[in-house]
MIDO-24456 format. One line per 5 residues: number of its first residue (from 1); for each residue x, y, z of C-alpha. Coordinates in nm, 4 decimals, always signed. Layout:
NUM	X/Y/Z  ...
//
This chain:
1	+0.0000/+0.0000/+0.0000  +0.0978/+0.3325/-0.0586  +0.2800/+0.5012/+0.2587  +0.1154/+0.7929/+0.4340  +0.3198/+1.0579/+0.6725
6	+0.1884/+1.2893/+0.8918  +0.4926/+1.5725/+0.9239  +0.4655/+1.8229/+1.2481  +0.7459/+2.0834/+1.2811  +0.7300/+2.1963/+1.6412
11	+0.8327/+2.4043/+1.8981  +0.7888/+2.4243/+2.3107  +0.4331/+2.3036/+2.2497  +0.4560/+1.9802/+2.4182  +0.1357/+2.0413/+2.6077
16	-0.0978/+2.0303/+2.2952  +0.1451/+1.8266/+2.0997  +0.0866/+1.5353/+2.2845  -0.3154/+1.5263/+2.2231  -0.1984/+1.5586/+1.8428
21	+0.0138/+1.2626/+1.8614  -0.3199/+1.0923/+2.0163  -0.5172/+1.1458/+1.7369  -0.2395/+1.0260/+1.5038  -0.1483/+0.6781/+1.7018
26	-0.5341/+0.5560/+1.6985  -0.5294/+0.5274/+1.2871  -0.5815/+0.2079/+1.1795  -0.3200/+0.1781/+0.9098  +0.0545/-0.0172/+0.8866
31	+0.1564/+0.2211/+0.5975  +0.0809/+0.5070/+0.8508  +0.3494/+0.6930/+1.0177  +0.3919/+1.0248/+1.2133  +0.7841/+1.2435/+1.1845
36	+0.7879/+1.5350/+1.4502  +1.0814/+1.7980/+1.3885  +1.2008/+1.9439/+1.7084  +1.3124/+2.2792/+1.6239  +1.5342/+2.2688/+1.9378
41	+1.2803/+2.2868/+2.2186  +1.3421/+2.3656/+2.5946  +1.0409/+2.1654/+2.7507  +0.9545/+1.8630/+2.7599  +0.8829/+1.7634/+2.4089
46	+1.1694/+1.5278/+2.3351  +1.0105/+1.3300/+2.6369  +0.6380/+1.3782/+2.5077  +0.7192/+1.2124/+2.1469  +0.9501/+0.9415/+2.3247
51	+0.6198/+0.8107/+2.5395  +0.4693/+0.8004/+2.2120  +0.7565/+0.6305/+2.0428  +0.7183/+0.3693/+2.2825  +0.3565/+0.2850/+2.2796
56	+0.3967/+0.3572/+1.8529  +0.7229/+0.2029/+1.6091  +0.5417/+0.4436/+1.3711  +0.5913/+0.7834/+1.5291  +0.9824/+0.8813/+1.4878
61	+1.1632/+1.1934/+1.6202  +1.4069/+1.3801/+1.4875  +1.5935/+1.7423/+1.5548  +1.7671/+2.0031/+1.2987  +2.1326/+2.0799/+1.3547
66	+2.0085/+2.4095/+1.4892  +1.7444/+2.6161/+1.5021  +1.5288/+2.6972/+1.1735  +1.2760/+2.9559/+1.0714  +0.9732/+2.7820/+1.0241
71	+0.9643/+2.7212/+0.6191  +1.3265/+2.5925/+0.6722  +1.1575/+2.3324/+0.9523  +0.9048/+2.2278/+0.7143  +1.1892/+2.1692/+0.4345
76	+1.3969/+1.9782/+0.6716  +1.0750/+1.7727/+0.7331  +0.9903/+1.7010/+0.3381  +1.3774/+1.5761/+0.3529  +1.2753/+1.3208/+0.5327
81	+1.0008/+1.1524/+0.3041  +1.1254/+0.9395/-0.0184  +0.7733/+0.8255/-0.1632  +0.3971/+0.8115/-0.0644  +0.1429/+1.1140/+0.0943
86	+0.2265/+1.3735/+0.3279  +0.0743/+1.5850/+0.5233  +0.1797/+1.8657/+0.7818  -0.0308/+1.9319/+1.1054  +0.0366/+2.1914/+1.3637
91	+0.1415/+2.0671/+1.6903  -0.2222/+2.1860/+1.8412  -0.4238/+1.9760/+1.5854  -0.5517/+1.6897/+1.5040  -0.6127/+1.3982/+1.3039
96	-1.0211/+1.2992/+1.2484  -1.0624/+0.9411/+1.3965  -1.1523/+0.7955/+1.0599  -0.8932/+1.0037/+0.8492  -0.6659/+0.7361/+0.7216
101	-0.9853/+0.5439/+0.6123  -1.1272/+0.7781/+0.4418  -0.8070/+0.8775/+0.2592  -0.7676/+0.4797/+0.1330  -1.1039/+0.4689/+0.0144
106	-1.0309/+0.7824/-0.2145  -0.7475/+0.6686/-0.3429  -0.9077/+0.3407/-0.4274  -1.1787/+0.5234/-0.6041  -0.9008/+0.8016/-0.7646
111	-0.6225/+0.5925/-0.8059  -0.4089/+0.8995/-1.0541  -0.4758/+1.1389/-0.7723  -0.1881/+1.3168/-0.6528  -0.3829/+1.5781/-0.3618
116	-0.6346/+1.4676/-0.1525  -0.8005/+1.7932/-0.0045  -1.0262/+1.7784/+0.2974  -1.2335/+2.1164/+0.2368  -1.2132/+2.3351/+0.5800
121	-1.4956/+2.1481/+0.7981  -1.4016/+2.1851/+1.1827  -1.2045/+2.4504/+1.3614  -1.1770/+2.4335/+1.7314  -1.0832/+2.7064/+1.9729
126	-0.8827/+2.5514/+2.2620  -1.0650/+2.7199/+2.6055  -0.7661/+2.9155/+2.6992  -0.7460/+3.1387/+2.4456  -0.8080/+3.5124/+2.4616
131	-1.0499/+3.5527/+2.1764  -1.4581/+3.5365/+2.2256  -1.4480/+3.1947/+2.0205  -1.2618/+3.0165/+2.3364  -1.4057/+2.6732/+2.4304
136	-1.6567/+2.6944/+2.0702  -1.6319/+2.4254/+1.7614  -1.7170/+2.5148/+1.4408  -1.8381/+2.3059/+1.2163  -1.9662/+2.2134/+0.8498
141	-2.1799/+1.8865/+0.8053  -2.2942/+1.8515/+0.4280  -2.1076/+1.6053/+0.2432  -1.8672/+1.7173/-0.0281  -1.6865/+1.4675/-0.3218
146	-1.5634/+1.6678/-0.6503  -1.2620/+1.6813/-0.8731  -1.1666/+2.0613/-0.8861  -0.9499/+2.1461/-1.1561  -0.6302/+2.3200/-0.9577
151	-0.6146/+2.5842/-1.2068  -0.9718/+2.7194/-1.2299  -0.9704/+2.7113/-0.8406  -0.6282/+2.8790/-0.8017  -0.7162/+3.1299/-1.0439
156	-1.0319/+3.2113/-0.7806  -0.7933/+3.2465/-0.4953  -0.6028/+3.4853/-0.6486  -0.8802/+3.6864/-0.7673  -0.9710/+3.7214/-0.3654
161	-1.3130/+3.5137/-0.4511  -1.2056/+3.1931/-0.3013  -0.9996/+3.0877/+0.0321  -0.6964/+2.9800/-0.0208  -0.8172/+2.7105/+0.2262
166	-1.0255/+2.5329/-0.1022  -0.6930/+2.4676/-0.2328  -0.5032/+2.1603/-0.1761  -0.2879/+2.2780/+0.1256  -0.0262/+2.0104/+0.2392
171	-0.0641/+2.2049/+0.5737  -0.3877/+2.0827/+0.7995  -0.5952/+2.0157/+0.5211  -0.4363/+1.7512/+0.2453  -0.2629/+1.4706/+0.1165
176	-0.0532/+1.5788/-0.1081  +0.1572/+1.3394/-0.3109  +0.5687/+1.3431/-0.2720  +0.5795/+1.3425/-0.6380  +0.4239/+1.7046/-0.6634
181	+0.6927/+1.7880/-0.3915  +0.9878/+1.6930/-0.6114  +0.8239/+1.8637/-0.8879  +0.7928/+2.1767/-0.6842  +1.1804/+2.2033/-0.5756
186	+1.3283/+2.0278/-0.9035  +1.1384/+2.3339/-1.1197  +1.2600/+2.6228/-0.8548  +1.5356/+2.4894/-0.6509  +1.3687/+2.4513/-0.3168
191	+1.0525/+2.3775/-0.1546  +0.9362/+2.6656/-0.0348  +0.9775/+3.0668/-0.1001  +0.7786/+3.2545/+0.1239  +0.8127/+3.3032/+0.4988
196	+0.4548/+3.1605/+0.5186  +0.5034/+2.8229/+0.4440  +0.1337/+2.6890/+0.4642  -0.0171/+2.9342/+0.2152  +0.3034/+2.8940/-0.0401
201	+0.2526/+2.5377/-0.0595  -0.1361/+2.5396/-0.0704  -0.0448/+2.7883/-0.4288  +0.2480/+2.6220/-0.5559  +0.0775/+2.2486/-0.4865
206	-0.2106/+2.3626/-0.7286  +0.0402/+2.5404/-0.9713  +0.2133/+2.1857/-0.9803  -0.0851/+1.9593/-1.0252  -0.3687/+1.9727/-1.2948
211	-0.6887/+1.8557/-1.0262  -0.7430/+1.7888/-0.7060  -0.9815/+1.5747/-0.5285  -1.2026/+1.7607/-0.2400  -1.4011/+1.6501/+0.0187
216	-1.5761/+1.6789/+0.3227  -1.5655/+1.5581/+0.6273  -1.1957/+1.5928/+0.5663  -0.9393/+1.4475/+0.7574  -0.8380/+1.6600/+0.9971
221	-0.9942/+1.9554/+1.2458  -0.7737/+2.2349/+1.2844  -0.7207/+2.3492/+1.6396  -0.6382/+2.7201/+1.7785  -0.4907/+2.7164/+2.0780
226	-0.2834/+3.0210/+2.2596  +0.0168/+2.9169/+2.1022  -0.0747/+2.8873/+1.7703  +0.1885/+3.1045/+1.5304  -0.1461/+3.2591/+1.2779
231	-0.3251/+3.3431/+1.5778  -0.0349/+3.5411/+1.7611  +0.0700/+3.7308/+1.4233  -0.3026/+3.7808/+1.2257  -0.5654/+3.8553/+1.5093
236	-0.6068/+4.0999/+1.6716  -0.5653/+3.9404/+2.0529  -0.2860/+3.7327/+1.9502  +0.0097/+3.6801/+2.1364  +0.2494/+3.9301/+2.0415
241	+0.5442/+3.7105/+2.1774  +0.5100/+3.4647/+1.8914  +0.5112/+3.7424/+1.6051  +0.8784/+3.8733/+1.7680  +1.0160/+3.5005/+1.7460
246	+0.8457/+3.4309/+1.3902  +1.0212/+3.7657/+1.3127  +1.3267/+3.6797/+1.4875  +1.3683/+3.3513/+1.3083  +1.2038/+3.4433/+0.9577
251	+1.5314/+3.3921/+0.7121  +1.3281/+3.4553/+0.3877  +1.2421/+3.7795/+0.3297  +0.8713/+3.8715/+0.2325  +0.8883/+3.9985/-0.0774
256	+0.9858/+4.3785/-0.1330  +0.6492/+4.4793/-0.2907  +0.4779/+4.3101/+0.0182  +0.6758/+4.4047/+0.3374  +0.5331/+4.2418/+0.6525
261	+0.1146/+4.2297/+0.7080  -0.0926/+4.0972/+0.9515  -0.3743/+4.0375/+0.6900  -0.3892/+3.6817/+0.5629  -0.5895/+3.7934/+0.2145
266	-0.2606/+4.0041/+0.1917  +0.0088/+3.6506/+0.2793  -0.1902/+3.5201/-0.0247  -0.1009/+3.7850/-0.2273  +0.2759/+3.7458/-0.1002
271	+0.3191/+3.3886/-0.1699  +0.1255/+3.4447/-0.5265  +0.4259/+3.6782/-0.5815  +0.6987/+3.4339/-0.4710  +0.5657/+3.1565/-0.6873
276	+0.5534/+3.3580/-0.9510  +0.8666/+3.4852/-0.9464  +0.9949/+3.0913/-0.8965  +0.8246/+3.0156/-1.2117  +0.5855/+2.8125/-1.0699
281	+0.2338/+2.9664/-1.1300  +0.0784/+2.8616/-1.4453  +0.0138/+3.1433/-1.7490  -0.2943/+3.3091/-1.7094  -0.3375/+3.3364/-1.3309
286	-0.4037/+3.7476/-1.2398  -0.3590/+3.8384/-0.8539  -0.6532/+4.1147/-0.7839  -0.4844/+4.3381/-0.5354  -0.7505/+4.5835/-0.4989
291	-0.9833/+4.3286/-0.4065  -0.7180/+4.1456/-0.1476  -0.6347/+4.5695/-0.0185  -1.0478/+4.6203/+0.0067  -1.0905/+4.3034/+0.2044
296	-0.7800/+4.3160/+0.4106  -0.8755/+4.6985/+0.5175  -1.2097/+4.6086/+0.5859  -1.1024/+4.3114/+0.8200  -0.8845/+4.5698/+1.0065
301	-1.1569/+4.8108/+1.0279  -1.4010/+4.5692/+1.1385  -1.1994/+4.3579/+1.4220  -1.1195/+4.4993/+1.7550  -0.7576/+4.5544/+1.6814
306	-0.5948/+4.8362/+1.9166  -0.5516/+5.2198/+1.7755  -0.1696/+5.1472/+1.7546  -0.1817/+4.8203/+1.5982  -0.4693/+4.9705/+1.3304
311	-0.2268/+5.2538/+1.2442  +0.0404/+4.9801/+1.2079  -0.1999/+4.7719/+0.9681  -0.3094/+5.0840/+0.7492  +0.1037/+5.1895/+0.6963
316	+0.1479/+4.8174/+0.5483  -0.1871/+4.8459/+0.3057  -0.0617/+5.2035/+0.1938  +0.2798/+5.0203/+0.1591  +0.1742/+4.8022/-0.0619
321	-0.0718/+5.0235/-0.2632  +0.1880/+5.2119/-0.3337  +0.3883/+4.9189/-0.5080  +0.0910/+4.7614/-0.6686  -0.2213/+4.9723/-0.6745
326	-0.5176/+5.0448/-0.5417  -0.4239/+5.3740/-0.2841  -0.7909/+5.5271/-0.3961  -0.9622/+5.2348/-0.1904  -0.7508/+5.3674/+0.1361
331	-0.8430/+5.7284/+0.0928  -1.0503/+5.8089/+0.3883  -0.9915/+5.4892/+0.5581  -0.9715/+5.6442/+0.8963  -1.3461/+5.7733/+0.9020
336	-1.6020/+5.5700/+1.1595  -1.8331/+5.4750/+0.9114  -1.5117/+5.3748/+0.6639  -1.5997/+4.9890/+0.6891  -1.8984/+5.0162/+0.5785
341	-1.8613/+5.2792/+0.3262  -1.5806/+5.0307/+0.1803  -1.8717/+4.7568/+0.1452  -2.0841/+4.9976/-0.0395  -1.8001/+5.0272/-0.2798
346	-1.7093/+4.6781/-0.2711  -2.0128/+4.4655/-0.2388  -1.8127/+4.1392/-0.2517  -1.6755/+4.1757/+0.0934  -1.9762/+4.0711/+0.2207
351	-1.9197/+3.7575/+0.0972  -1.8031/+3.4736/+0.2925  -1.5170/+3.2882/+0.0683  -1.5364/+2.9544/+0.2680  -1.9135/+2.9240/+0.3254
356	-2.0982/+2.9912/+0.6498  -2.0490/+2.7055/+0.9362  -2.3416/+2.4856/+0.9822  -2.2574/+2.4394/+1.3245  -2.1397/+2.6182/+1.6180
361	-2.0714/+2.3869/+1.9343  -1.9722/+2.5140/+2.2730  -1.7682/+2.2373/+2.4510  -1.6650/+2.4341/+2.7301  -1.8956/+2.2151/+2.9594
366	-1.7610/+1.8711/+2.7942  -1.4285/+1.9749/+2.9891  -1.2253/+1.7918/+2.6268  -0.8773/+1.7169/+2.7234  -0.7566/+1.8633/+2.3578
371	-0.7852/+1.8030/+1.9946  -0.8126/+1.4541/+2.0198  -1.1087/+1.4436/+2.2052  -1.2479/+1.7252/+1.9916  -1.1985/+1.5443/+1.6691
376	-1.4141/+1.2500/+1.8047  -1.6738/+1.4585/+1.9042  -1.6269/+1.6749/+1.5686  -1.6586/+1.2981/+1.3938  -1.9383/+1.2172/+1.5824
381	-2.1571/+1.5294/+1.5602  -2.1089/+1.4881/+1.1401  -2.2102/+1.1301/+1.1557  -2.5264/+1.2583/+1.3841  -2.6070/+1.4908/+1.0490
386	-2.5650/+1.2685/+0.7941  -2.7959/+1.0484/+1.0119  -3.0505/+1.3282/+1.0401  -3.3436/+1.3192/+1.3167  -3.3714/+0.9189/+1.2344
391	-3.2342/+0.8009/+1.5729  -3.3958/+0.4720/+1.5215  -3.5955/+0.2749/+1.7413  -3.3846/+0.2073/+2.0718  -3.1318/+0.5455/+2.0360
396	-2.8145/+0.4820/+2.2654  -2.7522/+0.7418/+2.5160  -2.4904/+0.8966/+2.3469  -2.7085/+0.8851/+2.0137  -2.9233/+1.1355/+2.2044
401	-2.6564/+1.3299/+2.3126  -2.4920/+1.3840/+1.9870  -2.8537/+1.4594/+1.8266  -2.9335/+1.7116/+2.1165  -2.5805/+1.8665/+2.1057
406	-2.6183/+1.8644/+1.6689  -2.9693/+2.0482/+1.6968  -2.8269/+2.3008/+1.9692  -2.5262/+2.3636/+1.7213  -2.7186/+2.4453/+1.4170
411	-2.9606/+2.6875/+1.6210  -2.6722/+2.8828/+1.7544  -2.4893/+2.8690/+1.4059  -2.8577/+3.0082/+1.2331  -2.9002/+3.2625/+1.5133
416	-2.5533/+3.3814/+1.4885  -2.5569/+3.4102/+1.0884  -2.8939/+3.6179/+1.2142  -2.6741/+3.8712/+1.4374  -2.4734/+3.8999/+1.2028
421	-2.6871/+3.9965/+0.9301  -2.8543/+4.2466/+1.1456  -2.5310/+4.4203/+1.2338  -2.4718/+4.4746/+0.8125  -2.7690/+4.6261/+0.7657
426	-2.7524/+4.8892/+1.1062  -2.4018/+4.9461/+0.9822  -2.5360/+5.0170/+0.5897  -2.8357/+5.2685/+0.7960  -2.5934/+5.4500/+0.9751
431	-2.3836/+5.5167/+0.6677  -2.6755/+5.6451/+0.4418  -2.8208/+5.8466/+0.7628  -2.4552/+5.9799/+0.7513  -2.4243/+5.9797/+0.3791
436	-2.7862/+6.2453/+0.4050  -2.6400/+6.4532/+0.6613  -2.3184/+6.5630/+0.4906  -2.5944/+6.6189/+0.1977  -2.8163/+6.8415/+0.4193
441	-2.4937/+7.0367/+0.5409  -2.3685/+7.0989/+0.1873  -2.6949/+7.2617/+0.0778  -2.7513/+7.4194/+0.3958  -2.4004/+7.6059/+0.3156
446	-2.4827/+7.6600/-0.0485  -2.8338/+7.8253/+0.0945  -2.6102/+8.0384/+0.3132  -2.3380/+8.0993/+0.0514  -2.6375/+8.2536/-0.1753
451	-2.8299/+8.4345/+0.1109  -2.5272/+8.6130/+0.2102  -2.4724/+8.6846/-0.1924  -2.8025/+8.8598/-0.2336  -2.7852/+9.0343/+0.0695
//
């Protein structure tokens, strides 16, 4: 059978790591095996993987020379694979129970598939965290099989109308063939060309491959925990701490057009750039920077990001408008009412690239040890939908459970999508009350301006 590896560069996360390594050891699957880079830790993770090593002859362990930046880490960690699937997780997520036989029975059905993409379905927010989402899974239920041409779908993410999540990301999300790997480095020298090396490889893997297979439930649920690396550098309560040492460590510069950004739609744009310039994006494929600048500002002006820190993210934008375009859609970005004057101009940013979740889940009361525990209940609560309200004639207890929690989720998922809604349309009120009062004014001054004329 064909080998799969789960890859997990990591660093002084050996709290979380070890629920990870859970959810990897319980796959049912000889050709299975987990490689966890140590990039030179100072607690206990050596130990942590070691337990696991013992229990496991598939997990292995292994440590750089020294200390990397984290797209070096994930190169030293591709070194280490000679054939089969891989797949990177961070060290605070997880692997779905029935991943590995789900991924078989694709393969069996697309046997010339070289990227196996599980579309974004479950995102959980470990309690500890600083953000309002702390303790909360979210969730999408409706099954999803299609072959997506990598082209037509890349093109889409770099026209700012897709995630670059629906692409076949070797990082969280996919199975991504070694072959395509090779490919990658033998056409441009190296693996990877951006500091970010999760986005790059989602781009250059669907540069390098002509379709994709997505689905959903996918394989994995992504976990967000305080130490996660996008949290501390991209939202707006992350932990500053981590964006020094990302910052500290970085040795590939972002590219000179780009600069540094907390906005992800921007990273896209980055690593679009970087491919590019390795020759690895395919003729044809147009980024759409005033879209990504539109959507990037609007994210800023939207999330509770501190004065400082919105003055920081404005200087990068007007940075890189002045490099590629688009400094008209940051003139009067510091107004109150600039958000939603931007989605007047720019209808499209009230679109929702990945889809609304289906459901929203608040463990905090399940007390779950960590992602492990999380992806069973994530695996359970999709098997509950797919079931539907049938719960059958004699219903276990934990049948009824999963329904109840299920029907909870969706109501909280509808009633936020609701609140939300309701907030779009005060903030469009509020911007045509203001949009009439600077009218009023005007003609109020032009009625003055000619009264004091005559007189």
């Amino acid at each position: 059978m064909v080998p799969f590896t789960v890859l997990i560069p990591t660093l002084n996360r050996c709290g979380t790591l070890a629920h990870t390594l859970e959810s990897c050891v319980v796959q049912q699957d000889e050709n299975f095996r987990v490689v966890v880079s140590d990039n030179h830790s100072t607690d206990e993770t050596r130990a942590v993987v070691e337990s696991f090593q013992r229990r496991d002859p598939r997990v292995s362990y292994i440590r750089p020379p020294q200390q990397l930046s984290m797209s070096r880490n994930f190169e030293f960690l591709l070194e280490q694979v000679e054939d089969g699937f891989v797949m990177f997780l961070g060290s605070d997520d997880g692997m779905l129970p029935g991943a590995m036989g789900r991924a078989r029975e694709l393969l069996s059905k697309y046997p010339d598939a070289l990227a196996l993409h599980g579309a974004p379905s479950g995102i959980y927010f470990y309690p500890e965290i600083s953000t309002d989402d702390a303790g909360l899974m979210y969730l999408r239920t409706t099954p999803l099989e299609e072959l997506r041409s990598s082209h037509e779908w890349l093109a889409l993410v770099a026209q700012c109308k897709q995630n670059v999540t629906q692409l076949p990301m070797p990082y969280v999300l996919s199975w991504i063939h070694h072959s395509v790997c090779q490919k990658i480095k033998a056409g441009s020298n190296r693996f990877i060309h951006s500091p970010i090396p999760d986005l790059f490889l989602g781009i250059a893997v669907a540069a390098q491959t002509s379709h994709y297979v997505s689905v959903c439930p996918g394989f994995t649920i992504g976990g967000i925990s305080a130490g996660s690396n996008g949290t501390g550098t991209t939202h707006p309560k992350g932990d500053r701490s981590l964006e020094k040492t990302f910052k500290a460590q970085n040795e590939i510069p972002f590219h000179p057009k780009v600069g540094y950004t907390r906005s992800v739609p921007v990273l896209v744009g980055e690593c679009m750039l970087q491919a590019a310039e390795a020759g690895l994006l395919p003729q044809g494929i147009e980024v759409a920077w005033d879209r990504i600048i539109a959507r990037a500002w609007h994210q800023f002006r939207t999330e509770p990001w501190s004065e400082s820190e919105l003055q920081d993210n404005l200087k990068t934008l007007q940075f890189l408008a002045s490099h590629v375009g688009g400094s008209d859609i940051l003139k009067g970005a510091t107004g109150p009412s600039s958000a939603h004057e931007l989605v007047e101009r720019f209808p499209f940013l009230l679109e929702n690239n990945d889809g609304e979740w289906e459901l929203v889940a608040d463990t905090r009361a399940l007390r779950l040890a960590g992602i492990h525990e999380a992806g069973c209940l994530a695996e359970a609560l999709s098997t509950a939908a797919v079931r539907g309200a049938n719960l059958g004639p004699s219903p276990t207890p934990k049948e009824i459970s999963d329904w109840v929690m299920l029907e909870q989720g969706k109501q909280a998922a509808t009633l936020r999508r609701q609140i939300k809604a309701a907030k779009q349309e005060s903030g469009r009120r509020a911007t045509e009350r203001n949009r009439v009062k600077s009218q009023l004014a005007a003609a109020r001054e032009k009625q003055e301006h000619l009264r004091k004329k005559l007189a």
